[in-house]
MITORNU-366610 format. One record per residue (C-alpha): y, x, z; residue in three letters. Coordinates in pm, 1 decimal, decimal comma, padded with zeros to 6 digits, m for minus. Example, Ala and Ser with C-alpha at 12.3 -4.5 7.8 and 13.67 -1.06 7.14 Angstrom:
2
<node c2="m00450,0" c1="01230,0" c3="00780,0" code="ALA"/>
<node c2="m00106,0" c1="01367,0" c3="00714,0" code="SER"/>
This chain:
151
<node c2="00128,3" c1="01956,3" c3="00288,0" code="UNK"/>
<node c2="00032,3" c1="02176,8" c3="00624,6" code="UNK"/>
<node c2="00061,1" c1="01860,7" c3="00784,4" code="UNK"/>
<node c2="m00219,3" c1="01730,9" c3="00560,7" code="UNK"/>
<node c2="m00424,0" c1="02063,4" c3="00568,0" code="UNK"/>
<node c2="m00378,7" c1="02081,8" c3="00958,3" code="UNK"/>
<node c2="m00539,7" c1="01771,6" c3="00983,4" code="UNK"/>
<node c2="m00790,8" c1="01825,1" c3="00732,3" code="UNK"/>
<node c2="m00936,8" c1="02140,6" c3="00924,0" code="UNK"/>
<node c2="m00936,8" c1="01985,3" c3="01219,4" code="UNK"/>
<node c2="m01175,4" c1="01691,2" c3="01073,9" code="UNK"/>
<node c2="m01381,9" c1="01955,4" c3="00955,9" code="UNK"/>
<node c2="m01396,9" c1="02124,9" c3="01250,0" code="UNK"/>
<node c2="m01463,3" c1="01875,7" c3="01455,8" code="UNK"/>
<node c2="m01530,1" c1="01582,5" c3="01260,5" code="UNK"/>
<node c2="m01250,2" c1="01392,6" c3="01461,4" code="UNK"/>
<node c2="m00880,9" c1="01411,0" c3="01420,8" code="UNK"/>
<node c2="m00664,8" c1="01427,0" c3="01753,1" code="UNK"/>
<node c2="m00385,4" c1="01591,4" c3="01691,7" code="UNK"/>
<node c2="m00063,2" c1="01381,2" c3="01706,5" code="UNK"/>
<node c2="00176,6" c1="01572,0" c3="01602,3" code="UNK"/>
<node c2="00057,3" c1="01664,8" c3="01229,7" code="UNK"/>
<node c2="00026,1" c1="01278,3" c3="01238,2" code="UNK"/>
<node c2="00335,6" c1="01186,7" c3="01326,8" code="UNK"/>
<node c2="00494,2" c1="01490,7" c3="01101,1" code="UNK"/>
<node c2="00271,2" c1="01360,1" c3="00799,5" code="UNK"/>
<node c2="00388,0" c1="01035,8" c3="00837,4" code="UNK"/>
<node c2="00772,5" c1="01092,4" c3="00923,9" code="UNK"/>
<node c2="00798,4" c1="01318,6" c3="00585,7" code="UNK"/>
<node c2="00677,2" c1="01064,7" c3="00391,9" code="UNK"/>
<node c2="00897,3" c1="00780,1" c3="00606,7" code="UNK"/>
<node c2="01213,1" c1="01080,3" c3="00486,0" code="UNK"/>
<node c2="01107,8" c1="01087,7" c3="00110,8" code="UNK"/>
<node c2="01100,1" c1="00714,9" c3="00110,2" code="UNK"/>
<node c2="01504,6" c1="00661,6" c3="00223,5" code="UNK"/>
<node c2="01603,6" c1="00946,1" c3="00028,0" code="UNK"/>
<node c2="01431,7" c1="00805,8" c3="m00277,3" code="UNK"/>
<node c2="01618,4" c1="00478,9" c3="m00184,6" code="UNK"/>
<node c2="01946,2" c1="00635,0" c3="m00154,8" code="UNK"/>
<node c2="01997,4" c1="00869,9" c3="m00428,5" code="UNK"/>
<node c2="01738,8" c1="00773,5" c3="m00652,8" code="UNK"/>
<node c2="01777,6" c1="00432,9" c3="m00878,8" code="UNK"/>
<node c2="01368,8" c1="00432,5" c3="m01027,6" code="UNK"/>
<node c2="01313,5" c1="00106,4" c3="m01241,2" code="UNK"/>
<node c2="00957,8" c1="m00042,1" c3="m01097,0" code="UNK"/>
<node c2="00623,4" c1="00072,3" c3="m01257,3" code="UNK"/>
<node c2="00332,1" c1="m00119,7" c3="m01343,5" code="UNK"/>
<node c2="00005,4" c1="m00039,6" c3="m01171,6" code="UNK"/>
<node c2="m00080,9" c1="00181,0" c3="m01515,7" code="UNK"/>
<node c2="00263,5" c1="00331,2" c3="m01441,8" code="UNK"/>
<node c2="00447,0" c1="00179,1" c3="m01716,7" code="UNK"/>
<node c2="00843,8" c1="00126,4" c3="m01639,0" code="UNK"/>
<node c2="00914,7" c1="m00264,1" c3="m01575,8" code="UNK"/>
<node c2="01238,1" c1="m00408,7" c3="m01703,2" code="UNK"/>
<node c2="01503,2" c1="m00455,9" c3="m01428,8" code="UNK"/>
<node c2="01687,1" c1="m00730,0" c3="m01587,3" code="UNK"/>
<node c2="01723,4" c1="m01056,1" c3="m01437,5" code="UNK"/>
<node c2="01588,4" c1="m01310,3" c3="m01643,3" code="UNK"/>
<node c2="01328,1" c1="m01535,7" c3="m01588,3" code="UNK"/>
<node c2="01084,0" c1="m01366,8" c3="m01843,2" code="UNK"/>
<node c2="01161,5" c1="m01024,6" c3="m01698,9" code="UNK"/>
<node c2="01122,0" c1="m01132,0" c3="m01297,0" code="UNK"/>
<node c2="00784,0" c1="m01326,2" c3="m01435,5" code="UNK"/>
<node c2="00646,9" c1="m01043,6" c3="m01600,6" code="UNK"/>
<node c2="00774,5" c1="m00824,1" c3="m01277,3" code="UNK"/>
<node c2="00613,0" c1="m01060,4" c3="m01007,4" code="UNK"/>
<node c2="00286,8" c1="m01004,3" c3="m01233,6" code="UNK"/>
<node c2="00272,3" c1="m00701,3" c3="m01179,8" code="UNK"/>
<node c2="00353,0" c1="m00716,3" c3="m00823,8" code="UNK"/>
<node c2="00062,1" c1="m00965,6" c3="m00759,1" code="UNK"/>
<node c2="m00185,3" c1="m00722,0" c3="m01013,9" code="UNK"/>
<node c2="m00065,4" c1="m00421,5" c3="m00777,5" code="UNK"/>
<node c2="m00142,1" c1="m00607,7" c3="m00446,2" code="UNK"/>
<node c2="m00490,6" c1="m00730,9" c3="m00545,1" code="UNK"/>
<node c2="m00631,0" c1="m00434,8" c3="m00671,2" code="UNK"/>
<node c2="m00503,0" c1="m00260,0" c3="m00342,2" code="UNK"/>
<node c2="m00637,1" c1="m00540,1" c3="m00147,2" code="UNK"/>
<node c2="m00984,7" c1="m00503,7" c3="m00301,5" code="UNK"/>
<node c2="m00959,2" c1="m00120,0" c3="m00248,1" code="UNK"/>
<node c2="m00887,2" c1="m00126,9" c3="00084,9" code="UNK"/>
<node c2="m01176,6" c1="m00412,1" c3="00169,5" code="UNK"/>
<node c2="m01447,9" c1="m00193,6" c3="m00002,1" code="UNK"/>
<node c2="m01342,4" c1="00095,4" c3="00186,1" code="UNK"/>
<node c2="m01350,9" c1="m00096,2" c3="00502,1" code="UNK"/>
<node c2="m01678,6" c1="m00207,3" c3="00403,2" code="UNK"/>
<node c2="m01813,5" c1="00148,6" c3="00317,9" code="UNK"/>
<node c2="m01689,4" c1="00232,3" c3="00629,0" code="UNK"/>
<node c2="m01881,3" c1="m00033,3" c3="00819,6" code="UNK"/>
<node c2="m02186,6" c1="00093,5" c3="00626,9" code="UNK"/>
<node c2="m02170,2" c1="00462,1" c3="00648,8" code="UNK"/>
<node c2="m02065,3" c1="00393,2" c3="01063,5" code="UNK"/>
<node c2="m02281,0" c1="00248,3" c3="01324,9" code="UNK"/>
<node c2="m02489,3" c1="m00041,1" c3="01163,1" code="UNK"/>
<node c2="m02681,8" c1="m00090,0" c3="01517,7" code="UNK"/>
<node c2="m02331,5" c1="m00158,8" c3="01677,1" code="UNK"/>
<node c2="m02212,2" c1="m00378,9" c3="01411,1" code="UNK"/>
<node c2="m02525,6" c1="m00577,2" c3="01377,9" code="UNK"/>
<node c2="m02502,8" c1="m00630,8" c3="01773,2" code="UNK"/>
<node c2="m02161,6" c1="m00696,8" c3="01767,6" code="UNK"/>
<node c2="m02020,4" c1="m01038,3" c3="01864,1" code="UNK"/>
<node c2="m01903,1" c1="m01154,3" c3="01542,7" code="UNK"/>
<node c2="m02219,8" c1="m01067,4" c3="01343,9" code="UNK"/>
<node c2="m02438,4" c1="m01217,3" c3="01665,4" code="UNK"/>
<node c2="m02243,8" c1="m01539,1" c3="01692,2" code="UNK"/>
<node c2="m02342,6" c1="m01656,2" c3="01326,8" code="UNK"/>
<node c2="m02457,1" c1="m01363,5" c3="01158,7" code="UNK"/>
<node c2="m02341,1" c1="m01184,0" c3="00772,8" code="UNK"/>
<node c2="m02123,3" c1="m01566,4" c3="00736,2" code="UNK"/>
<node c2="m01915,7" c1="m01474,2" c3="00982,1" code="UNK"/>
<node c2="m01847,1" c1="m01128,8" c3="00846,9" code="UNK"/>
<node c2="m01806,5" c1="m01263,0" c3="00546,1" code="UNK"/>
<node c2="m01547,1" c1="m01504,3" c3="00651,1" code="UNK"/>
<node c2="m01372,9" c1="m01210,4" c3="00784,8" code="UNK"/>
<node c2="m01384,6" c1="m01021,9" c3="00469,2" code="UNK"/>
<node c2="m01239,4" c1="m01296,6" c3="00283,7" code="UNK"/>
<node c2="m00953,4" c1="m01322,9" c3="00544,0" code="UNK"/>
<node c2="m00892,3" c1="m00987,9" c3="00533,6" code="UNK"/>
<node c2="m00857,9" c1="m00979,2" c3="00132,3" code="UNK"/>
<node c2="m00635,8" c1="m01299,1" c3="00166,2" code="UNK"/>
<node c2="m00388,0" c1="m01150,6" c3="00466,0" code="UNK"/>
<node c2="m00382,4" c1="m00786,6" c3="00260,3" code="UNK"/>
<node c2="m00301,6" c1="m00920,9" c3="m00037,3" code="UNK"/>
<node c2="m00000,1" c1="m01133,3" c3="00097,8" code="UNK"/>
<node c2="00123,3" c1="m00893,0" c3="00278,4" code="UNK"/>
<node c2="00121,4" c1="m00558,7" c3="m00014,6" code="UNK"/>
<node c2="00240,0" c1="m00881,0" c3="m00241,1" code="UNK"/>
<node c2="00542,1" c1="m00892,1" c3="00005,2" code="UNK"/>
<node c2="00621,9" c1="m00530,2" c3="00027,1" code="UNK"/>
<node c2="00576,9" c1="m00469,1" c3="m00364,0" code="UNK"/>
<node c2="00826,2" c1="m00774,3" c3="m00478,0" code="UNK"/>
<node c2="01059,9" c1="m00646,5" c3="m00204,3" code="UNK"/>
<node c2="01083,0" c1="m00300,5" c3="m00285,7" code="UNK"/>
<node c2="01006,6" c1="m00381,0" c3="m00646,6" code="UNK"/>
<node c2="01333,9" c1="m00616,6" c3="m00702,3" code="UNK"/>
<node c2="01552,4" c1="m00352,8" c3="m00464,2" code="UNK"/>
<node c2="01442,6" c1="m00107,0" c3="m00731,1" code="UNK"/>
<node c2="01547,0" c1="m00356,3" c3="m01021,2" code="UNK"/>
<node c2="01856,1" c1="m00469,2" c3="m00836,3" code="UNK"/>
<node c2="01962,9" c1="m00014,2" c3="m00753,0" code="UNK"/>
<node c2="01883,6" c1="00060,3" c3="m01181,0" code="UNK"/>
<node c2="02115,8" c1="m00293,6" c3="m01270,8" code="UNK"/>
<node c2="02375,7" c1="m00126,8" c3="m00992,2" code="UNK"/>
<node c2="02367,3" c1="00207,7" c3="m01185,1" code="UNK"/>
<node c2="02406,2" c1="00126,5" c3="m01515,2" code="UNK"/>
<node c2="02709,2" c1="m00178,0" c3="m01445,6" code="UNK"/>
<node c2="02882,5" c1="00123,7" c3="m01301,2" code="UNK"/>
<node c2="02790,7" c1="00350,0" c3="m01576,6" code="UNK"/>
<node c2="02899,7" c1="00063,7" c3="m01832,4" code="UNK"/>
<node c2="03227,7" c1="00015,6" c3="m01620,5" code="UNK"/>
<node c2="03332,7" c1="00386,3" c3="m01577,3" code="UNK"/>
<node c2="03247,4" c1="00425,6" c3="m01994,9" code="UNK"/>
């Protein structure tokens, strides 16, 4: 959190952020919580609403899991392309319009890249959600066969 405020006052101090260690601390701590979460914690998978998924391991339950996985990835992928976007717009329109993508053929070729961009993000949060998603499933089905064989 004084990573995060670090940075934050520096943005709004100087409306740029250079400082690389708050970076690098923000992003280690959350690197930390993520293998200590993965080896002490056994967290079924949630839903984008947040609602637990079933860890069990047939085809109805990986279906309904892989679902979710793909719902999770779009919406992020659509997030993450209007915010690029709304970056593009609230930036430097004069460099973007004269830049050589937009000059070579003009809003098709942005668009193109846009839809790429959508495509690649959403194939690649896909990927990370089913892996860490089913390594989630596969830690709570872990748990409980040694809770079921030490009862």
């Amino acid at each position: 959190m004084g990573a995060l405020g670090v940075l934050a006052w520096e943005y709004i101090r100087t409306s740029e952020v250079t400082n690389t260690g708050a970076v690098l601390v923000l992003l280690a701590s959350g690197g930390l919580f993520a293998v200590l979460q993965r080896m002490f914690g056994a967290e079924a998978p949630r839903s984008v609403l947040g609602a637990e998924l079933s860890t069990g391991p047939s085809p109805e339950e990986v279906a309904t899991r892989r679902r979710s996985y793909a719902l999770d990835a779009a919406l992020f992928a659509v997030a993450l392309l209007v915010l690029a976007i709304a970056g593009f717009a609230m930036g430097d329109t004069a460099a973007l319009r004269d830049s050589l993508a937009f000059a070579a053929s003009g809003p098709a070729v942005l668009a193109l890249f846009a839809a790429i961009d959508l495509v690649v993000t959403f194939a690649l949060f896909y990927a990370v959600n089913r892996f860490l998603g089913e390594s989630a499933a596969r830690a709570v089905e872990r748990r409980l066969a040694r809770l079921e064989a030490g009862a």
